[in-house]
C-alpha positions in Angstrom: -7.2 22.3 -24.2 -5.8 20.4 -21.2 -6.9 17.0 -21.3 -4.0 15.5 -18.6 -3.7 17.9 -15.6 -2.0 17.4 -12.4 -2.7 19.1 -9.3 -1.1 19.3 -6.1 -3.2 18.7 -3.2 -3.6 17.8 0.3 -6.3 18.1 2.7 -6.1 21.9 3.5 -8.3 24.3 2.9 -6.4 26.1 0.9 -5.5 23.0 -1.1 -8.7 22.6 -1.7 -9.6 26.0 -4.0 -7.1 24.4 -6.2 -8.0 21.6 -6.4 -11.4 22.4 -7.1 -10.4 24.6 -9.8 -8.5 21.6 -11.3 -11.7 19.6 -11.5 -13.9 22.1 -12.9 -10.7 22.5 -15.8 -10.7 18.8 -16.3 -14.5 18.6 -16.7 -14.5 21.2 -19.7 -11.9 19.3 -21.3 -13.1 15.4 -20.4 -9.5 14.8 -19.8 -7.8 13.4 -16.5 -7.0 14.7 -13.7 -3.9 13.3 -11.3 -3.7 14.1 -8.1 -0.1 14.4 -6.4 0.4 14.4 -2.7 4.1 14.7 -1.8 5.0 14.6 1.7 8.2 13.3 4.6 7.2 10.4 6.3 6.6 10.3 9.7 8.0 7.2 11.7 4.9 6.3 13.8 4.9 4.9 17.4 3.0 1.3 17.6 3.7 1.1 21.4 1.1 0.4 23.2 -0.8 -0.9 20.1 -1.5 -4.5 20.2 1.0 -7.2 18.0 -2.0 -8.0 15.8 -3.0 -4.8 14.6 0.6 -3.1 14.4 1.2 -4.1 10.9 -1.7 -2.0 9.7 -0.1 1.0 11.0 1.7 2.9 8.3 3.1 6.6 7.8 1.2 6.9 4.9 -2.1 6.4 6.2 -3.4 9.7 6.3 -2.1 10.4 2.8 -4.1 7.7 1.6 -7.2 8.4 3.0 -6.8 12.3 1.4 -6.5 10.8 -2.0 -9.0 8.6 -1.7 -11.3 11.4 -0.8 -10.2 13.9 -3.0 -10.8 10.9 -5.6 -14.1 10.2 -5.2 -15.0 13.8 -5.1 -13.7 14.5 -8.6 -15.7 10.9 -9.7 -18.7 11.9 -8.4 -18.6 14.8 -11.0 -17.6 12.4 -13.8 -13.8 13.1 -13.7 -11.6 10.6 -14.8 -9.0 10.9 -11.8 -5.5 8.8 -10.8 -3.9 9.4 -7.4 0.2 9.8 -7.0 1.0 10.0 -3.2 5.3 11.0 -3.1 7.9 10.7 -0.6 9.6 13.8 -0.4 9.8 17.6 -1.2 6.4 17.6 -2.4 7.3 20.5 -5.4 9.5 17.7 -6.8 6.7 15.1 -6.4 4.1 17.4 -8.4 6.7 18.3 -11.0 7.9 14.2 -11.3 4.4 12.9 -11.9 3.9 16.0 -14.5 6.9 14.5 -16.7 6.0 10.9 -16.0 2.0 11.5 -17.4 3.1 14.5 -19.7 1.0 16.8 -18.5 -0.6 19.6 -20.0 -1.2 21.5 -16.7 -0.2 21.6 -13.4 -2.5 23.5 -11.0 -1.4 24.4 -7.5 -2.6 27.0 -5.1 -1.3 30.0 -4.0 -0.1 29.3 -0.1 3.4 30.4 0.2 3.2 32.9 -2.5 2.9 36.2 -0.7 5.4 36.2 1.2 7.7 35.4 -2.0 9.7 32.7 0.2 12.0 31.1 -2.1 11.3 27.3 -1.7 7.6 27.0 -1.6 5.9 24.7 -3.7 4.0 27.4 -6.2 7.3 29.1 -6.3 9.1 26.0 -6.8 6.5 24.3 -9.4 6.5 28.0 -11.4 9.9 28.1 -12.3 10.8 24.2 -12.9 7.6 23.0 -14.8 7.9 21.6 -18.1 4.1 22.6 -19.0 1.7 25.6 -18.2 0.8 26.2 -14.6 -2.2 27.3 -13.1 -2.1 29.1 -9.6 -5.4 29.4 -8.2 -5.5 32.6 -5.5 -6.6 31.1 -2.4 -6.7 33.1 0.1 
């Protein structure tokens, strides 16, 4: 069974339908579910923000707050869950935290697939992973 599965998620809706379908695999097997969101920074503008608040601007920000919701969604159905947020090709960042945790799974959805364009992340995570892989259809 897969006890330690990663998915790949962000806040999109098609994200989502994988992730979901992550969860639901995770709850059969009481295992634990990672959740990888790999992305380019952004530099951010503080002008025009005042000196004191500045510093609690960061690029990341909106990562954050994705995994934190996606976090407490799997928790409130009794999923053990850890979130991964990676700077960079996010493909790489789903497949590094795979090796790192040794996963049994990764689950990722479908975006990118139909139009078989060579660098998108299912495409990417199907031919490099070291463990099964899920792609949930979600469109």
């Amino acid at each position: 069974m897969f006890e330690t599965v990663v998915v790949g998620a962000d806040d999109s809706p098609t994200s989502v339908k994988a992730f979901d379908a992550a969860v639901a695999l995770v709850k059969i097997s009481g295992g634990t579910l990672h959740i990888v969101t790999g992305y380019k920074p952004a530099a951010r503008s503080t002008a025009g923000v005042p000196a004191e608040f500045s510093g609690s601007i960061r690029p990341d920000s909106h990562v954050l707050s994705v995994l934190a919701d996606l976090s407490s969604r799997a928790r409130t159905q009794a999923v053990a869950v850890e979130t991964h947020d990676t700077k960079g090709d996010p493909a790489e960042g789903i497949q590094g935290v795979a090796d790192k945790v040794g996963a049994d799974l990764i689950v990722v959805g479908s975006q990118g697939m139909e139009r078989r364009v060579l660098g998108s992340i299912p495409n990417s995570i199907a031919h490099g992973a070291r463990c099964a892989v899920l792609i949930v259809k979600t469109d």
